[in-house]
C-alpha positions as CSV (number, residue, x, y, z in Angstrom):
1,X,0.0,0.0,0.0
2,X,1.6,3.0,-1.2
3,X,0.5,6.3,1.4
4,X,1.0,9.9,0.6
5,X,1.4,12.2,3.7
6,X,1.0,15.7,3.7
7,X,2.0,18.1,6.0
8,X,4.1,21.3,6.1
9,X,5.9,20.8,9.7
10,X,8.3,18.8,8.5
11,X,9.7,16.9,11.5
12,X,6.2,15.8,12.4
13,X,5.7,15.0,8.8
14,X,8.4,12.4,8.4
15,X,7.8,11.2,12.2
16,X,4.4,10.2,11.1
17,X,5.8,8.5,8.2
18,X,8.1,6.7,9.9
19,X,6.0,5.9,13.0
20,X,3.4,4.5,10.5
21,X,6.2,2.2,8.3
22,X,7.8,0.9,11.3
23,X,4.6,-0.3,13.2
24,X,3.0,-1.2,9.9
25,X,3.1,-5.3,10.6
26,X,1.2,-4.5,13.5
27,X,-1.4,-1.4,11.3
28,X,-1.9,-3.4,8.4
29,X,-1.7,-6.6,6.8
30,X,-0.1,-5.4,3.4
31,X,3.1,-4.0,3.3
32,X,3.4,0.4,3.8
33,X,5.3,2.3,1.3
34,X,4.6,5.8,3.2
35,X,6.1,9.2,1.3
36,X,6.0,12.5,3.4
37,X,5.6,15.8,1.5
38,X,5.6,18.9,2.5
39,X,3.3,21.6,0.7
40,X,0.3,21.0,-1.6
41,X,2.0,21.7,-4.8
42,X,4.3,18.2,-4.1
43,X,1.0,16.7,-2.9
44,X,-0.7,17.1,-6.2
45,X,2.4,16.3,-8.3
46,X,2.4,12.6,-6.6
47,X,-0.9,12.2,-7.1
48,X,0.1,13.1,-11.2
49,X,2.0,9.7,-11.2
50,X,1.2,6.3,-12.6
51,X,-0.1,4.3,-10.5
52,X,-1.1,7.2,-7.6
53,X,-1.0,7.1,-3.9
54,X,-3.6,4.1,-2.4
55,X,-4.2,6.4,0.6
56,X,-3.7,9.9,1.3
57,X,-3.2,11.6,4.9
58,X,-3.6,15.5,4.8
59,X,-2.8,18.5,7.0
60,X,-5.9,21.3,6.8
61,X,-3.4,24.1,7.5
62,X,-0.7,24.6,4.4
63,X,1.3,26.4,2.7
64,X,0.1,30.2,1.4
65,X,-3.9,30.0,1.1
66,X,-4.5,27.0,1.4
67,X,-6.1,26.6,5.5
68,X,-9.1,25.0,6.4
69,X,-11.5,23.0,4.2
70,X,-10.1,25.0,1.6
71,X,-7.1,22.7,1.1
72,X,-9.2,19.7,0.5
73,X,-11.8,21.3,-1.9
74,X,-8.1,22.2,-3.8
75,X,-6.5,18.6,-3.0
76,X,-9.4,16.8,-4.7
77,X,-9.7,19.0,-7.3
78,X,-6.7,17.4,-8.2
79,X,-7.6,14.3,-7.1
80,X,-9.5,12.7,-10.4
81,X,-8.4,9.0,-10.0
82,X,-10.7,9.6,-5.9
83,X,-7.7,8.2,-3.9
84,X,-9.4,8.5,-0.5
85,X,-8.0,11.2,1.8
86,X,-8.2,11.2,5.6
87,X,-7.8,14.9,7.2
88,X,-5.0,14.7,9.8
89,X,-5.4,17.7,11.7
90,X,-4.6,19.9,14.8
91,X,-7.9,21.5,14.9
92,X,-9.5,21.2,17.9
93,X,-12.9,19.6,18.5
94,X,-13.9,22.0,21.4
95,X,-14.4,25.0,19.3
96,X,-17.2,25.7,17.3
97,X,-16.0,27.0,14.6
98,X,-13.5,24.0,14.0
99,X,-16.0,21.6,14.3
100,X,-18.2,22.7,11.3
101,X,-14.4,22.8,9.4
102,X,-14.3,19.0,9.9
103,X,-18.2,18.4,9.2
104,X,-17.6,20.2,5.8
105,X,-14.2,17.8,5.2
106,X,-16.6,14.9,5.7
107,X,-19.8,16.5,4.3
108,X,-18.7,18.5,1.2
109,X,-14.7,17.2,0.3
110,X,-15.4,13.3,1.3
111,X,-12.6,12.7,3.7
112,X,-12.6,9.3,4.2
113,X,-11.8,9.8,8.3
114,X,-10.3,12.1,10.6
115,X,-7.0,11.6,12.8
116,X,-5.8,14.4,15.3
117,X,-2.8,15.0,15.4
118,X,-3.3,16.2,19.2
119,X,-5.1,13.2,20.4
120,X,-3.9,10.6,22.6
121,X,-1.5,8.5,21.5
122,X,-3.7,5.1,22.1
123,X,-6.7,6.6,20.0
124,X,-4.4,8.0,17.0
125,X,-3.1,4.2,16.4
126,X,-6.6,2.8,16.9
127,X,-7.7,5.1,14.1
128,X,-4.6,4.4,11.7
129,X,-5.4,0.8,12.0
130,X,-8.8,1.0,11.1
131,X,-9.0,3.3,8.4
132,X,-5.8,1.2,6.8
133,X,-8.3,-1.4,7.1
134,X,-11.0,0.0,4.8
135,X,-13.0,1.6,7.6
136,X,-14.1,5.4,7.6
137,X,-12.8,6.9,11.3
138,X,-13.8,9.7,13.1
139,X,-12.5,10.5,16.8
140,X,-15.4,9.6,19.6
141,X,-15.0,13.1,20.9
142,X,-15.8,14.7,16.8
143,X,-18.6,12.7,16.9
144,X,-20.3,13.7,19.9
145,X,-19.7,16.9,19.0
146,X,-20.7,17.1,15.0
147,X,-24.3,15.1,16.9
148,X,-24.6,17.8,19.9
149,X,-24.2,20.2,16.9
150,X,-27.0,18.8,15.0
151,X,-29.3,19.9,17.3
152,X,-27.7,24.0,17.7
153,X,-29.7,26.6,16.0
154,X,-28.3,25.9,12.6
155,X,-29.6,22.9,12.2
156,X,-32.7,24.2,13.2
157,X,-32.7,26.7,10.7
158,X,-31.9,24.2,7.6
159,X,-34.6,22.0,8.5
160,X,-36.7,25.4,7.0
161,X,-34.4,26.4,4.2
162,X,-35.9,24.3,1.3
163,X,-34.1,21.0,2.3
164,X,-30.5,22.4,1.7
165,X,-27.2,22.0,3.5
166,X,-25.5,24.6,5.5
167,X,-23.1,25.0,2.2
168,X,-25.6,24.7,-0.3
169,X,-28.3,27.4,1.5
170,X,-24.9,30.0,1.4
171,X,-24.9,29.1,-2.4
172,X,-28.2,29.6,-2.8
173,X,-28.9,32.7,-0.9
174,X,-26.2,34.3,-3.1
175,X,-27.6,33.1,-6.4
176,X,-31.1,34.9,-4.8
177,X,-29.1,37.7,-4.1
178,X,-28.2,38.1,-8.4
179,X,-24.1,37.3,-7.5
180,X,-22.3,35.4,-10.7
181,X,-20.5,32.3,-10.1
182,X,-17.3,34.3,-9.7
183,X,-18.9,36.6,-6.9
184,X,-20.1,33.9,-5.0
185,X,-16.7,32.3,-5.3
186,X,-15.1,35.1,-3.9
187,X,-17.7,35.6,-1.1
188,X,-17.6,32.1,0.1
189,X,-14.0,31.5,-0.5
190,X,-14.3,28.2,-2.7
191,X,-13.4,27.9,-6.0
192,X,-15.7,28.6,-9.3
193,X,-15.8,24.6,-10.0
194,X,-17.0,24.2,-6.7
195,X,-20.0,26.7,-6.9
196,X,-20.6,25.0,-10.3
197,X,-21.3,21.6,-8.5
198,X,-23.7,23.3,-6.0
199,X,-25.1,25.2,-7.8
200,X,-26.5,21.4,-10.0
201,X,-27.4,19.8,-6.5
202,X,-29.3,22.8,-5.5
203,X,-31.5,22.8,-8.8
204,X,-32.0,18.9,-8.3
205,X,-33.0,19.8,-4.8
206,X,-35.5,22.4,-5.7
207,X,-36.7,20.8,-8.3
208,X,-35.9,24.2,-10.8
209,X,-34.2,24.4,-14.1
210,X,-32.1,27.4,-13.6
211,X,-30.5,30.3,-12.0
212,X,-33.5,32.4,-12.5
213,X,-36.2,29.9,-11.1
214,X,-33.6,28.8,-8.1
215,X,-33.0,32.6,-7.1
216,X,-37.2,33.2,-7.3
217,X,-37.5,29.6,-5.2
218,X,-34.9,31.1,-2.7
219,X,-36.3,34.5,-2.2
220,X,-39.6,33.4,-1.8
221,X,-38.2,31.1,0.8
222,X,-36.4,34.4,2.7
223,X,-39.8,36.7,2.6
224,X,-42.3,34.0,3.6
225,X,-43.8,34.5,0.0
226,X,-44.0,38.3,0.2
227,X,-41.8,38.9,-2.5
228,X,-38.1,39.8,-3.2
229,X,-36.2,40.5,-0.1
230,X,-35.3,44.5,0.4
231,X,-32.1,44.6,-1.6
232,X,-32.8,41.9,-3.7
233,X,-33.7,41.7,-7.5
């Protein structure tokens, strides 16, 4: 099994690499090939080569832009032969904020698991053994806190926005709100392609045929049927 790891602290990077080839008897029952990069540029250029990577563990936090969800929207979107990719992260599951940044890995990107890199030492290998064993892992502490979550006002208020996920309702308000593709890129900070494939499921989901009907759906949705929201086309 040939593993690409990404991460841009080096040190840790090839300690991770190494910690997972020397145990790997005890990980896995195939032999570990494991290859530690060290920015996202080098990450995508191995996943270029013939045959690519069987499993790929990735950093959130990168070089330049790339922090966040972000660098897994741009990771898959060179990704096309959909090795799976596990988020290996330092984000903390007590915060708010970092919690929705791993639901959208698993939601939006498809991570296939997430490891922390601050964890205990005892959980990190439980989780390295099962996702090299086909499985999808997630942390018992992310879990309780992406289902505790699921019942915060958010969730609340998607159950009344027209069936759409958190992601997709941003999309859609700004389609209501007459942005191009482009504007809503910027404003959301994801990239045009990515818009592009919301923007499909959210027409599937509302059951419209374009930009025009989706934006009417939307606002209609946002005034309680009164109309065009004030500021609104």
């Amino acid at each position: 099994m040939k593993i690409l790891w990404v991460d841009d602290h080096e040190i840790l990077c090839v300690a991770l690499s190494e910690y997972v080839q020397t145990h790997a008897s005890e990980l896995c029952v195939v032999p570990i090939e494991v290859t530690p990069v060290f920015t996202l540029a080098s990450a995508l250029e191995e996943m270029s080569k013939v045959p690519p990577p069987d499993l790929v563990f990735l950093d959130l936090n990168l070089d330049g832009e790339n922090r966040g969800a972000t660098t897994l929207e741009h990771f898959q979107a060179g990704n096309p032969s959909n090795v799976p990719v596990v988020v290996c992260t330092g984000l903390a599951p007590g915060n708010d904020d970092e919690v929705e940044i791993l639901r959208m890995c698993m939601r939006d990107y498809a991570a296939r698991g997430i490891i922390l890199k601050g964890g205990a030492h005892k959980k990190m290998f439980i989780g390295l053994s099962r996702i090299l064993g086909g499985e999808l892992w997630i942390p018992e502490e992310v879990l309780m806190r992406f289902a505790c979550s699921t019942q915060g006002p958010s969730a609340i208020r998607n159950q009344h926005h027209l069936g759409l996920s958190t992601r997709e309702w941003d999309v859609a308000r700004c389609i209501a709100g007459g942005l191009s593709g482009k504007q809503i890129a910027r404003e959301l900070n994801v990239t045009e392609g990515h818009v592009r494939q919301v923007s499909c499921v959210i027409y599937d989901k509302l059951q419209v045929r374009n930009r025009v009907e989706a934006a009417l759906k939307v606002n209609a949705e946002l005034t309680g049927g009164n109309g065009p929201a004030k500021g609104q086309p």
